[in-house]
N, C-alpha and C positions, 0 to 999 in steps of 0.2 A: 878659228871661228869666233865670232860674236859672240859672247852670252846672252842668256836672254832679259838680264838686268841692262845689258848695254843696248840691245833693241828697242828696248823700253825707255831706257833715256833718249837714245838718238829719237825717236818719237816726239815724247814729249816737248823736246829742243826745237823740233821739227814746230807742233805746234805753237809754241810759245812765240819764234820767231818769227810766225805766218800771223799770229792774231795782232802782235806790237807794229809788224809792217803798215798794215791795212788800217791799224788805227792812227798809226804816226802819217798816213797820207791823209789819211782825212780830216787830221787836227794839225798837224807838220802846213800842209798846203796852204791854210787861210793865213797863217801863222808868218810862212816868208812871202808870203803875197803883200801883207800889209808891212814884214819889214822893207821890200822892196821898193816899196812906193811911195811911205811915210817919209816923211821933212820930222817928224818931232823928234824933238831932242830925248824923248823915252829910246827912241831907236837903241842908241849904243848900251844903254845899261840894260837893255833885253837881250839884247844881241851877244853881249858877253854873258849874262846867264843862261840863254841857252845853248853856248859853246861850253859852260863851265864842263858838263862833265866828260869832254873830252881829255882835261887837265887835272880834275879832281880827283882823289884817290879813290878807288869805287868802294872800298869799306867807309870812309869818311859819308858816301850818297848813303850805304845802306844804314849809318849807324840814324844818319837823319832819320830817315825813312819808316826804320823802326820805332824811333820815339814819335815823328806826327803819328802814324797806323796802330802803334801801340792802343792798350785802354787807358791811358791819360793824354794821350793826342788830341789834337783836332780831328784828325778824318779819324781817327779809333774812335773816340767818343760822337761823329758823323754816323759813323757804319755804323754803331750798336745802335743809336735810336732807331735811322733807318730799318733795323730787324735784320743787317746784312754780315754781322760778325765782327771780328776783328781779318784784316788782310794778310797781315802776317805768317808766313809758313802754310803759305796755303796759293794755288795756281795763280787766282786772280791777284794777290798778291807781287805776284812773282811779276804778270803780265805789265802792272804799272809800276814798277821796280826797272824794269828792262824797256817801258817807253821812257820814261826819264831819260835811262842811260844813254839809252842810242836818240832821243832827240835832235842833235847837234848833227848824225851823220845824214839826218832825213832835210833838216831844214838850209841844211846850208847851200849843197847843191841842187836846190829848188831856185832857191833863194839867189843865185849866182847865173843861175840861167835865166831868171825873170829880169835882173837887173841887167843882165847882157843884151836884153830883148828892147830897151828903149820905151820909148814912147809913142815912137810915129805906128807902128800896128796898131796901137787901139788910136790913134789920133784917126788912122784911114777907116777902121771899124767903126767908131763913132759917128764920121763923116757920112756912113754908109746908113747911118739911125738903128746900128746893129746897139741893144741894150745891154749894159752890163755884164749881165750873166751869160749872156748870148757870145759878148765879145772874150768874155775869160774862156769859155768850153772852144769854141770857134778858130778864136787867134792865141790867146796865150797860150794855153794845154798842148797843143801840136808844138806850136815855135819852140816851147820849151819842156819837149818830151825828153830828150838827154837829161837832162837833171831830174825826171822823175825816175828816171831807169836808176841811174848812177845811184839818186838816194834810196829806193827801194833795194838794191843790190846791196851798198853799201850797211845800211840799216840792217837786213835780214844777216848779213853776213856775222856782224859786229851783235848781234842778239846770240847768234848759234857761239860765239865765242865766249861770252859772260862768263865772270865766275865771282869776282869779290862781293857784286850785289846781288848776284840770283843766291847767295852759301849765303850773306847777311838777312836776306830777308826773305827767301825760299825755304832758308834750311837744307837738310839732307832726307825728304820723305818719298821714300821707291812709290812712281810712279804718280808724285801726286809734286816734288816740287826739285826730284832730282836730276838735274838734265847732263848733258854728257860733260863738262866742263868738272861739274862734281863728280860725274861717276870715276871720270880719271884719277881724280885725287885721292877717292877711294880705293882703288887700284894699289896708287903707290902706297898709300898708308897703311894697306893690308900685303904688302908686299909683294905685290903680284906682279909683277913686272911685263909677264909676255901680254897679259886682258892687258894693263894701260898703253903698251906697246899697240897692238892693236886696233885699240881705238884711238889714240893720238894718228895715227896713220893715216885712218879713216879722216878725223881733224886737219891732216895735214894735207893730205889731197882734195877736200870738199873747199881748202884755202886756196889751193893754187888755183883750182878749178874757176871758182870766183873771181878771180882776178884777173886770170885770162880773157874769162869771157869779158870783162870789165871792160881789158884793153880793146878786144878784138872790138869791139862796140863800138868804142870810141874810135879807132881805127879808120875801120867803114863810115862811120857818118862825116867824120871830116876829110876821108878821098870821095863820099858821095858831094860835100857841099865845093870840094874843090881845093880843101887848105890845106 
């Protein structure tokens, strides 16, 4: 059985991973749209910053993170005037701690299916005096619904996994910034071995699960198109 600290992470994980999604489509989207489309030569030095922390070590993101969000940062010294705190060791903290990190898994297969998508859809949308926004929701969004699956799947999954940057700038606070990644660690370090047992299992089957479905997804859409 669960404990009920581990309910309580896997919760919280739950949320945390649900609110970075939803935020990473809605800033992720504009984001490889314009890298997909862009000629300037900003392209590639963007385009590697927001793959960095695929490769970055994620105590290296968090130690950043905490010195901008600190009270001698930029956004620490932002929030305090704002009246919003310091972010550190605290949810919303965690939330933009865990959009950074998984950035790269939301924008890139967005980013990959826009570019796979061409130009002649909106050159015939255009043609048709469909307007901009009209031809992004219309023709892009559908044509390239696979890479927003892919990157939300991806995304949410790689959020529920965290641990070097949600422990660097979450901390270990029950129910306010401990999510399961820690709770396991707390496990092992109090020696408990059957609770980390347990919930790693739970980690490990919510992994494969993911992935499956990933595949089967991908599966079906390229014997639905034919390839």
């Amino acid at each position: 059985m669960l404990t009920a600290s581990d309910l309580q992470a896997i919760g919280l994980t739950l949320q945390v991973a649900t609110l970075t999604t939803v935020i990473l489509l809605l800033l992720g989207t504009p984001l490889a749209w314009w890298l997909a489309r862009t000629q300037s030569w900003v392209k590639k030095p963007l385009g590697a910053l927001v793959a960095m922390p695929i490769v970055l070590p994620p105590s290296v993101l968090g130690f950043y993170l905490l010195v901008f969000m600190g009270p001698q940062g930029t956004v620490g010294q932002w929030t305090q005037a704002l009246g919003l705190g310091l972010l550190p060791f605290t949810f919303a903290g965690l939330v933009v701690a865990s959009t950074l990190y998984s950035l790269p898994f939301m924008v890139q297969p967005i980013q990959n299916a826009m570019e796979a998508m061409g130009t002649r859809p909106l050159e015939v949308a255009a043609s048709l005096r469909a307007s901009p926004l009209d031809a992004f929701f219309s023709v892009v969004v559908p044509l390239c619904k696979p890479g927003f699956v892919t990157g939300a799947i991806m995304c949410f999954a790689h959020t529920v996994g965290e641990f070097g940057v949600v422990l660097m700038v979450g901390g270990n606070i029950p129910g306010v910034t401990r999510v399961v990644s820690v709770q396991i660690y707390d496990h092992v370090e109090a020696m408990e071995y059957s609770d980390a047992h347990r919930l790693a299992a739970v980690m490990l089957g919510f992994s494969f699960v993911v992935l499956l479905a990933l595949h089967l997804y991908n599966g079906a859409r390229r014997k639905g198109s034919g390839l």
